[in-house]
N, C-alpha and C positions, 0 to 999 in steps of 0.2 A: 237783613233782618226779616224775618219770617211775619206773617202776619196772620191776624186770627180773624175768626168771622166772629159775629154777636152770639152765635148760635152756642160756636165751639169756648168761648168764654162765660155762658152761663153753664156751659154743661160743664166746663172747668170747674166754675166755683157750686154748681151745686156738688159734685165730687168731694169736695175740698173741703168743706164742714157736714160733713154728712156722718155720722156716731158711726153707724154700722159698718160702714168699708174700715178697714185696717188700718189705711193709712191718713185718716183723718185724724189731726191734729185734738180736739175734741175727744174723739176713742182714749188717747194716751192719756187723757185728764182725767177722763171719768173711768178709768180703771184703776188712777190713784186715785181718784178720793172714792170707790168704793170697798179697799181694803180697809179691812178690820181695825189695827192697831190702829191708822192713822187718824179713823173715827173716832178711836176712845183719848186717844192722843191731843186733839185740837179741842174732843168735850173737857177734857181736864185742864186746855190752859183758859179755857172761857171765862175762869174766876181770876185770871189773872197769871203771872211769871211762877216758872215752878224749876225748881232744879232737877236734875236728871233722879237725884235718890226720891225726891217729892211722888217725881212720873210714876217712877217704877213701884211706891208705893198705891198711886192711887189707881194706876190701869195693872188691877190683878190681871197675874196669868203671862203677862208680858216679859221675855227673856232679856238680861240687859243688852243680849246681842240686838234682837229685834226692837226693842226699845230706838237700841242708839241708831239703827237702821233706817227706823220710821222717822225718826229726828230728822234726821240726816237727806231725806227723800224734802219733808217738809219744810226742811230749810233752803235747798234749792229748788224748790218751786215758789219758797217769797212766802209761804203760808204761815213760817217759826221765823222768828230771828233770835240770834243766839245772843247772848252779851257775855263776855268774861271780865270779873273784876278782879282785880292783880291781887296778892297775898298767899300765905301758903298753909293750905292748900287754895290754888284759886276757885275761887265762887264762880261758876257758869250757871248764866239763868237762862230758859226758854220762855218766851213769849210769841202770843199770836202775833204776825200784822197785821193791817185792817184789809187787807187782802185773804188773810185769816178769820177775820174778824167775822168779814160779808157770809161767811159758809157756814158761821152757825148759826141764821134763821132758817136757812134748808134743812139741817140736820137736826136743830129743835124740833121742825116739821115731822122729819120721818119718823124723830121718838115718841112724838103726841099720836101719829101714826100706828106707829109699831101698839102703843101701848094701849088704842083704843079699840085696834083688831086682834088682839091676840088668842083671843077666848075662839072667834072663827077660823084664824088659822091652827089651832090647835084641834078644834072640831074637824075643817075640813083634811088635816095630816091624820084624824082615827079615821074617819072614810073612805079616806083612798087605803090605808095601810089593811082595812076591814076588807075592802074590794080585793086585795090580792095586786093591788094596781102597781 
């Protein structure tokens, strides 16, 4: 068995959770949760279980292909859980988990964000587009 020095073992795990390199575990998280649908996706089960017709009425713009995509992304990472109740036609409902849950005081965040800068980022996008930038 190989052995490591302290040296080569912090430089292992500073690698290892690090966003920016590729192969950090991290990077793959935060490029799902910085797509689009899956944002509008988890803001809409915030109020609670929604069926897939619910979804697609409440996140305009969303194809049911990509709809079911985003589900489907969300449910195997533990963020949706599905339930199907027997009958016909059967009733599937989506819900957050509280794994789900925990993501929307960050993404509350960005929206009180998004919505307190908009007036400068729209200022600063005439500027640069005025600059020829």
């Amino acid at each position: 068995m190989a052995t490591t020095t302290a040296g080569e073992r912090r430089e292992r795990d500073r690698r290892s959770y690090n966003a920016f390199l590729a192969e950090c575990p991290g990077h793959e998280v935060l490029a799902t949760l910085s797509d689009k649908w899956l944002t509008l996706v988890v803001s809409a089960l915030a109020d609670g279980p929604q069926r897939h017709s619910e979804l697609a009425r409440t996140v305009a713009g969303a194809s049911q292909k990509m709809l079911t995509q985003t589900l489907r992304k969300l449910e195997r990472d533990g963020l949706v859980s599905r339930s199907v109740t027997g009958g016909v036609p059967a009733r599937v409902d989506y819900q957050l988990t509280p794994l789900g849950e925990s993501l929307l005081p960050v993404q509350r965040a960005i929206k009180a964000w998004a919505e307190a800068h908009i007036d400068e980022v729209h200022a600063a996008r005439a500027r640069h587009d005025a600059s020829g930038g």
